[in-house]
C-alpha positions as CSV (number, residue, x, y, z in Angstrom):
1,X,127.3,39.7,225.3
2,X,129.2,36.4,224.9
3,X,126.5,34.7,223.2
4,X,126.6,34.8,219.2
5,X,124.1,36.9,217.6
6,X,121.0,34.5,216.6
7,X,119.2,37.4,214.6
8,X,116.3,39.5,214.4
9,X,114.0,38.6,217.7
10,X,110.2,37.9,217.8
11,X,108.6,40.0,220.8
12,X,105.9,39.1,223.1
13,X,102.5,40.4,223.3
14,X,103.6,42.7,226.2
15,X,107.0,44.4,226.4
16,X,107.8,46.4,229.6
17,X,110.5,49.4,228.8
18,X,112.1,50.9,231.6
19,X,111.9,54.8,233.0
20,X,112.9,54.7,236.5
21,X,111.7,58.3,236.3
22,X,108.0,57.3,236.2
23,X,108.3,54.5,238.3
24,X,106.4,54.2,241.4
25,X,108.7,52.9,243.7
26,X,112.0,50.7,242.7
27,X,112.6,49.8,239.2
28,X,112.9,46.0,240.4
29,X,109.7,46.3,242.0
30,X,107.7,47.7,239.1
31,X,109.5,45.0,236.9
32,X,108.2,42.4,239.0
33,X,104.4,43.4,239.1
34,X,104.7,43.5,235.5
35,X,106.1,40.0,235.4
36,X,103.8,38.9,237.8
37,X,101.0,40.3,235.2
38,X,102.2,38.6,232.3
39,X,104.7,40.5,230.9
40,X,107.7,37.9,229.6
41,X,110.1,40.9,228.0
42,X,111.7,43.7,229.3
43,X,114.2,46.6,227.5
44,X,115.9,48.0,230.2
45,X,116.8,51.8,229.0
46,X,118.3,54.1,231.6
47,X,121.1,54.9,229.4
48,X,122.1,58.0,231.9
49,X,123.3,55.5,234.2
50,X,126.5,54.8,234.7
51,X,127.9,51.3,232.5
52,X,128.6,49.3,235.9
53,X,124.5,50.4,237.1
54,X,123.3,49.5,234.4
55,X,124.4,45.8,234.0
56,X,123.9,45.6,238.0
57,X,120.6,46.5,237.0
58,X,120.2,44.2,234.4
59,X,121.5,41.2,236.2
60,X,118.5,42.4,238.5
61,X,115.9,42.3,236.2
62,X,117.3,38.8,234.5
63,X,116.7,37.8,238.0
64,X,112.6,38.8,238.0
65,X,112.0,37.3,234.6
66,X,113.8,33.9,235.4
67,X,111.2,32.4,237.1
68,X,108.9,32.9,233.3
69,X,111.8,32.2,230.9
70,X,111.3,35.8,229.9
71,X,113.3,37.9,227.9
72,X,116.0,41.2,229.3
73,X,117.1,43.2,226.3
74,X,119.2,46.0,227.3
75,X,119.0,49.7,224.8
76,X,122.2,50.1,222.8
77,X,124.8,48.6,224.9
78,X,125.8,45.0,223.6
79,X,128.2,45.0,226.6
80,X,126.0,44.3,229.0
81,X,125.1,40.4,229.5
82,X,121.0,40.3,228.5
83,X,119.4,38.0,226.2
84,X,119.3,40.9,223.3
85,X,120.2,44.2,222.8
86,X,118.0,47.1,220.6
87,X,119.8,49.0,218.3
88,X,117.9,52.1,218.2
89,X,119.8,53.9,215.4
90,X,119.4,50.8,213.2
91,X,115.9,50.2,214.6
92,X,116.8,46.2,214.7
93,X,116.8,43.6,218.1
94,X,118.8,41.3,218.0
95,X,118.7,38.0,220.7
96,X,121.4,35.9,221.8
97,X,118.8,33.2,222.7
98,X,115.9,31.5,221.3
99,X,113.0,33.3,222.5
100,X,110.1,31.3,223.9
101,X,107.2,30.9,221.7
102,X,104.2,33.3,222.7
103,X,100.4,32.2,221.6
């Protein structure tokens, strides 16, 4: 990430994390019906894939949630350009954004 760490993040009400392995069809595709039913937050996990896959992926999914302002944080790899990343050992998420304010 090139943004500075702003600190612990606020989630939405409803938070989309990825399995491509229970996905019925495309992982963009299910991302997108999600969006398109109010989810504003995704974790993208798939951390089998390959570095490069991943953050092709995630430019993907940054992509779907544009359109709502939402939120891409991408599992334990601060490498890849998302608006957060979760830490899973430390059990912390941190943004590199200001996240929208949910009701």
């Amino acid at each position: 990430m090139t943004s500075p760490v702003i600190g612990p993040c606020p989630l939405p009400p409803l938070v989309v994390l990825t399995d491509r392995t229970q996905a019925r069809g495309s992982l963009v595709d299910v991302a997108r019906a999600a969006v398109d039913g109010g989810a504003t937050a995704i974790v993208l996990r798939e951390k089998d894939l390959p570095r490069a896959e991943r953050a092709r992926l995630a430019e993907e999914l940054r992509a779907v949630l544009a359109p709502v302002g939402g939120l891409l944080l991408v599992a334990s790899d601060p490498e890849i350009t998302a608006d957060g990343v979760h830490l899973a050992a430390r059990a912390w998420l941190f943004c590199t954004r200001s996240p929208p304010t949910y009701l």
